[in-house]
N, C-alpha and C positions, 0 to 999 in steps of 0.2 A: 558461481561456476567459473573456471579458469579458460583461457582462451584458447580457440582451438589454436595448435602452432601453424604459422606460416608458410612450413614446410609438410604439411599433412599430404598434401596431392603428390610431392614425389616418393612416398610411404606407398600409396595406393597405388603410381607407378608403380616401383617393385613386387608389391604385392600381385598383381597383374602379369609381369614377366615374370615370377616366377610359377605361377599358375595355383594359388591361393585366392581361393571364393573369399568379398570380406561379408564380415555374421554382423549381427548385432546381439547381445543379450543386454537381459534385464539388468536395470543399475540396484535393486531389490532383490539380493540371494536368500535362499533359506543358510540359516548360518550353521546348522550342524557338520555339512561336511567340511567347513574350513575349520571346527573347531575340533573335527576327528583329525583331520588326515592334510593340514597348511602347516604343522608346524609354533613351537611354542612362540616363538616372536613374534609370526606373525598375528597367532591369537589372540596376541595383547594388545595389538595396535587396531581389531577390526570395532566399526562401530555398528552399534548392534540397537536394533530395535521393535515391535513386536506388532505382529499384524492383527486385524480386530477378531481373529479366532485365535489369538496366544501364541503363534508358532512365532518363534523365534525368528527375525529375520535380521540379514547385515546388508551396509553399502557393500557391492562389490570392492573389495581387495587386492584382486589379483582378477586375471579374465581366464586361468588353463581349467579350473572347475567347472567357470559356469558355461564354457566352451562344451567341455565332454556332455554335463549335465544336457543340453541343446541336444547335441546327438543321441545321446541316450533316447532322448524322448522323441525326437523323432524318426526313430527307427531309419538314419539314413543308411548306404552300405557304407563299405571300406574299400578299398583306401580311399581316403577324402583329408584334404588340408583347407583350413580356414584360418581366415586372418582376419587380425580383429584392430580398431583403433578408437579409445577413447577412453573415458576418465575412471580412475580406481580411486579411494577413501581407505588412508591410513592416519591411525590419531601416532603421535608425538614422532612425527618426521620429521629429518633438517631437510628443507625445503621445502614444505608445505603438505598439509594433511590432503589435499587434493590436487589430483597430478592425470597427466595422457602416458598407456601405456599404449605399444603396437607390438603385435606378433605375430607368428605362425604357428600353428597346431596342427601338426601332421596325423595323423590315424588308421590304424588300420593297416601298414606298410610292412609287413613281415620278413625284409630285406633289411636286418637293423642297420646293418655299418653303412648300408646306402642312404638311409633313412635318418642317421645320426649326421654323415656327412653332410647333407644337404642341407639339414638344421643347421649346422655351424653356417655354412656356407650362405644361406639366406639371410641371417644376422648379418653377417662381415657385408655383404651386399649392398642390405639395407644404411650401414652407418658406411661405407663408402659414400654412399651417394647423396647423402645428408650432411657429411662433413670431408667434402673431397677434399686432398693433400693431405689429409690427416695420417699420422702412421699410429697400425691399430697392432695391439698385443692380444693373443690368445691364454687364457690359462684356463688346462680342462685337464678334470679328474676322471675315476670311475668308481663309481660305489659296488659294482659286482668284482672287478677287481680288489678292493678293499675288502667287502665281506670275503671272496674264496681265500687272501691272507690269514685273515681271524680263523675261518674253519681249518686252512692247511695248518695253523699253527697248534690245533686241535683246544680253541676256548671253549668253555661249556656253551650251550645256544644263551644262557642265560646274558653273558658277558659279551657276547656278539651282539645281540640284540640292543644291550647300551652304547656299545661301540659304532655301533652303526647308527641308531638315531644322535650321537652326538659327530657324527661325519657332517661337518658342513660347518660347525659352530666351534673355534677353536680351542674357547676356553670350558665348553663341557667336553670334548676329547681331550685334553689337559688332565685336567681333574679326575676323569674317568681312568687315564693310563695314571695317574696319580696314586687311584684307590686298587688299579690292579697290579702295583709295584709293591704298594702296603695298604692291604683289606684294613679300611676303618674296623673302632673297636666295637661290639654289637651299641647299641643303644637301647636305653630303658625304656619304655611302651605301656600303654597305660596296659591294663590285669587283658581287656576283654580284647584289645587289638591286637596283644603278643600271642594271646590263645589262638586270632583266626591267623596271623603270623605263621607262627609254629605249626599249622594245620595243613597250610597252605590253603587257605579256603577263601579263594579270592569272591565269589559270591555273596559269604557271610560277613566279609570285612566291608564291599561294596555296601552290602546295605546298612550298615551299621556308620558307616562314614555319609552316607547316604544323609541318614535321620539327623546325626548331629549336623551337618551342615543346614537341614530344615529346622531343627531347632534353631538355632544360631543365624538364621536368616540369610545364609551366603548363597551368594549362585553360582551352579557349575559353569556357566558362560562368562562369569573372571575370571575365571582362571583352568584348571584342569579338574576333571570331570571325576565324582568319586571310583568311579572304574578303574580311572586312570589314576588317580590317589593311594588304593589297593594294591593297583598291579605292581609299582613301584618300591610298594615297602615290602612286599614279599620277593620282591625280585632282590630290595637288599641286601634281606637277610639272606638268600643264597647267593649274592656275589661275595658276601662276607667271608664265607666259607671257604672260598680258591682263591688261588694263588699260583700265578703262572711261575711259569720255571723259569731261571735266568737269562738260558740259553733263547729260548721263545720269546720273552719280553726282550732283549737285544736284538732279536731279529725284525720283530714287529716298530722295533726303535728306527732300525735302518731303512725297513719301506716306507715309512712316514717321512723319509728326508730324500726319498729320491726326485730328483727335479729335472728333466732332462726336456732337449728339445724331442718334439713330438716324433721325430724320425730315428730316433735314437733310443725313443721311449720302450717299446717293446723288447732290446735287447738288454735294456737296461732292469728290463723286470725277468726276463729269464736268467741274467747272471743273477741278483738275488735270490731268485727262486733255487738257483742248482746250490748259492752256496749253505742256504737255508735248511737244503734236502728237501725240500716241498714242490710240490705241480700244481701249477695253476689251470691246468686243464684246458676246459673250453673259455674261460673269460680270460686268457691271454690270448687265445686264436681268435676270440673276437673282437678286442683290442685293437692286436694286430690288423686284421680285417679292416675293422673303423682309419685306425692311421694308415691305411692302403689308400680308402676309397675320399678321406681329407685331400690324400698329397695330389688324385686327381683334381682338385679344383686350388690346386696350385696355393694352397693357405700351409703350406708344411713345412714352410720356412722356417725361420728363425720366429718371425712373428708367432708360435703359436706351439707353449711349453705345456707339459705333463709333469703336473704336481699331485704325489701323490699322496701328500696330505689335503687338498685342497675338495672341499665338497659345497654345498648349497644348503642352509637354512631352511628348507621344505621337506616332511616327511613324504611326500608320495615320490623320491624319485628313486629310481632303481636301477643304473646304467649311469653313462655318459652324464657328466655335468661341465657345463661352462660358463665364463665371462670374458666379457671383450670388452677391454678398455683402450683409450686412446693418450696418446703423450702429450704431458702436459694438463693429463683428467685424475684428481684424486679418487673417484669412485664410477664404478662399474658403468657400462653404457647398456649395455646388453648381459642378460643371462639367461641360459636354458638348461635342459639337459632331458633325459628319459624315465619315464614313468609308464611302464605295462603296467603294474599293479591298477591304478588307478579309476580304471574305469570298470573294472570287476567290484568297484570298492563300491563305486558312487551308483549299480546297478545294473550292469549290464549284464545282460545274460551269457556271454563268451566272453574270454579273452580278450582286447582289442590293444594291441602294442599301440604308445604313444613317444613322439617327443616334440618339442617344441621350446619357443626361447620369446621373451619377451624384452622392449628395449623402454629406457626412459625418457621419455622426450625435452623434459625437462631439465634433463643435462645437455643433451645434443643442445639445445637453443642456447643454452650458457657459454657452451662453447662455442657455435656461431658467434654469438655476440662479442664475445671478447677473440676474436680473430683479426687478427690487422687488416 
């Protein structure tokens, strides 16, 4: 076990001020939903192990799952924020496969841009007061921003769908606007998988990918799940198919490179938008909105840019995403962003908007320590 940090009690400070119950959950998740809905990176780093009736189980990874999972089950209401601080298990980390994360998890709050604000704001809070005099940088994206581009630009949902699960990871958005500048050429398939291919018979190809991997002894917990195996080759072969038009592929070129400080962000996405000819509708008024109710808590400065290429490694989020680094820090201090989907996913019976942001303690102390 790794040692609690020395600075844990001014964590629970803040978490106190800013009126955040702390939880505890189980260091023993059931590992399906990080293997649905965490994202491919992080899938490959969870260690996994199995309980004496089979079910699959992992060390906690992260704590925004097994936070929701908690509420779910106990039927508490909403709005409700909990904050949480202690050790997550990832295998081939630089810096050690076991580490202290702390965060907040907001819930329930149907006030997004107040509700997004206040996340950012609770992060920058918490690493103020953790590493005071430090000067901290903002860089936050929006995945509903990004996706309404994709749609205004009118991409099939097929091509959205890849685009948007590779938002966050720069080198599968690379390769993906790679393959949508030039559709690869079809590829050969063995007789029975081209047939459920061709069919599009994602159930028939599932089980059939299914079987050979039980023959062949592989488990869908290395890696991705026959479902997901299927769904991907048939989604191939119809992105193979299209091919965006010039005009639309340059324009979707030039949203990916806008970088603007945050107060300037939203004008900066209606001039594209007008010279585009596309509206971005409601997710530039709620943009907007968000950088209104940021620049009340005075973070709207310079410290804190809108890159609109920049997204998060995690499939559940769906909104606002951020990091917060510090000068003189090669990697991130802090990261969060929004995720409504998420708890509809993992069971709940309603809707329940979320966002939340977790920090890594294990940097904060490095950089304490090497402080003159």
């Amino acid at each position: 076990m790794t040692a609690r940090p020395p600075f844990a009690e001014d964590i629970a400070a803040v978490f106190a001020e800013r009126g955040a119950a702390m939880v505890e959950v189980a260091m023993l998740q059931p590992a399906e939903p990080f293997l649905d809905m965490a994202g491919e990176d992080l899938r490959r780093r969870i260690y996994l192990t199995e309980s004496e009736t089979g079910e699959t189980l992992c060390l906690r990874p992260e704590f925004t799952i097994p936070v929701c999972l908690d509420h779910i089950e106990s039927r508490a209401g909403t709005p409700r924020r909990y904050a949480y601080l202690g050790e997550v298990f990832r295998q081939r980390r630089e810096g050690g496969s076991e580490f202290f994360q702390a965060g907040i998890e907001d819930l329930g709050e149907t006030d997004i841009a107040t509700a997004d604000a206040r996340s950012l704001a609770d992060a920058h809070a918490l690493l103020e007061r953790t590493l005071p005099g430090r000067t901290l940088s903002v860089t936050l994206g929006d995945q509903t921003i990004f996706e309404a581009v994709l749609a205004a630009l009118g991409l099939p949902r097929g091509w959205r769908m890849r685009l948007a699960r590779a938002f966050g990871a720069p080198d599968q958005l690379e390769a993906a606007l790679a393959d949508l500048a030039d559709p690869p050429k079809n590829v050969a398939l063995p007789a029975p998988v081209a047939a459920f291919v061709a069919d599009g018979d994602h159930g028939g190809l599932t089980a059939h990918i299914a079987a050979g991997m039980e023959e062949a002894d592989l488990s869908a917990a290395l890696g991705r799940t026959p479902a997901e195996i299927a769904r991907r080759l048939i989604e191939k072969a119809e992105l193979r198919s299209v091919r965006l038009s010039a005009e639309a592929f340059a324009a979707l070129k030039r949203f990916l490179a806008i970088h603007a400080p945050l107060g300037d962000a939203a004008a900066a996405l209606e001039a594209f938008a007008g010279d585009a000819g596309i509206s971005l509708g409601a997710a530039l008024d709620g943009f907007a909105a968000r950088a209104d109710a940021i620049a009340a808590y005075n973070l709207a400065g310079n410290g804190v840019h809108y890159d609109a290429a920049f997204g998060r490694p995690l499939d559940y989020y769906t909104g606002l995403v951020f990091e917060i680094s510090a000068a003189g820090g090669e990697r991130p201090l802090a990261g969060g962003g929004r995720y409504d989907r998420l708890l509809t996913l993992l069971g709940a019976q309603n809707p329940i908007p979320g966002v939340g942001f977790s920090v890594w303690l294990d940097r904060i102390e490095a950089l304490r320590e090497a402080a003159p």
